[in-house]
C-alpha positions as CSV (number, residue, x, y, z in Angstrom):
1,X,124.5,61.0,132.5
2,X,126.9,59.7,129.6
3,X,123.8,60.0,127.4
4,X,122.9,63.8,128.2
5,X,126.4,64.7,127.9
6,X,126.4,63.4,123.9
7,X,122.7,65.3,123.4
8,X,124.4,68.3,124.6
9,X,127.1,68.2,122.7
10,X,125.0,67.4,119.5
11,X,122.8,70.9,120.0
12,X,126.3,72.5,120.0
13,X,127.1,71.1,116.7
14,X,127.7,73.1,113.9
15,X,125.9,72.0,110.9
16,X,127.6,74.0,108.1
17,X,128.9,70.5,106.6
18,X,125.3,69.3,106.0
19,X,123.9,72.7,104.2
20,X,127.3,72.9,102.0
21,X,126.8,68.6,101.0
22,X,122.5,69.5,100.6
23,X,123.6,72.7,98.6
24,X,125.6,70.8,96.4
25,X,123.5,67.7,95.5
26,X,120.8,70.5,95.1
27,X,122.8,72.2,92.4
28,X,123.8,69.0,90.9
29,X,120.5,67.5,91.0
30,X,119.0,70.9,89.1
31,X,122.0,70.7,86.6
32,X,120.1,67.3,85.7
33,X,116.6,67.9,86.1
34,X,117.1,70.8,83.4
35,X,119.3,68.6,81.2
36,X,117.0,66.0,81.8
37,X,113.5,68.7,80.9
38,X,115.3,70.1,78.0
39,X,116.0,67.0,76.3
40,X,112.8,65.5,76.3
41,X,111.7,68.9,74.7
42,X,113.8,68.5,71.5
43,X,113.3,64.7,71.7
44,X,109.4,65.6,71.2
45,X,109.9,68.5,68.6
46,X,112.1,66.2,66.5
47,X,109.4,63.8,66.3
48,X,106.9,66.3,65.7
49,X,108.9,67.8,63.1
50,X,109.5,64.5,61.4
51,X,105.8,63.5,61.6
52,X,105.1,67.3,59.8
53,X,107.8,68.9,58.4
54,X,106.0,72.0,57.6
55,X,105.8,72.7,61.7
56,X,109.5,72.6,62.0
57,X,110.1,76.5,62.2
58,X,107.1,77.0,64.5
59,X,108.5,73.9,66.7
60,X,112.0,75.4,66.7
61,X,110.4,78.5,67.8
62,X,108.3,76.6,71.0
63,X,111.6,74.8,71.8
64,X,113.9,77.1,72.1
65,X,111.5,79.1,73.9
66,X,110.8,76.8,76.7
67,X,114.5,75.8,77.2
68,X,115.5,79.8,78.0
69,X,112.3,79.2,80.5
70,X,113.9,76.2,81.8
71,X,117.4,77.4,81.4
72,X,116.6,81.0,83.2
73,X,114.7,78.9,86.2
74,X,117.5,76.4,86.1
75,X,119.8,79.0,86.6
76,X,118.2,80.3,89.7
77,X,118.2,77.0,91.5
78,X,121.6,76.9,91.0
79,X,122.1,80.4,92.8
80,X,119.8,79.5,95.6
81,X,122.2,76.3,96.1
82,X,125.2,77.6,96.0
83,X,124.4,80.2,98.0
84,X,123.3,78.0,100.9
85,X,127.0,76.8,100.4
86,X,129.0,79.7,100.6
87,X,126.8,81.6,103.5
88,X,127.4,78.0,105.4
């Protein structure tokens, strides 16, 4: 009887701590994945543009590029999580 009592009371249970702790290590862990994604993008154009120097306006160019694409969809993650944190 004990038993059905604590299974009850756990469908009662409010979750809002677990979305606002998941929301957070999601915005953290996109803050990194983008920091992470954008540096290995100018770790490759700086080799490429020391292999060829000629390239390096075109590279810039690329680079900076895909870091707005990573930095806009970055930036909407973040949203998204903190969002599921502040409608917890």
């Amino acid at each position: 009887m004990e038993l059905l009592n604590v299974a009850a009371q756990a469908a009662q249970t409010d979750f809002s701590f677990f979305v606002v702790i998941a929301g957070v290590i999601g915005a953290v862990g996109v803050a990194f994945a983008a920091a992470w994604g954008i540096s290995t993008i100018a770790k490759s154009a700086m080799e490429a543009s020391a292999r060829q120097p000629e390239i390096s306006a075109d590279a810039r160019t690329s680079v900076t590029l895909t870091c707005a694409f990573i930095d806009g969809v970055a930036l909407l993650c973040a949203v998204v999580c903190l969002l599921a944190v502040v409608t917890a």
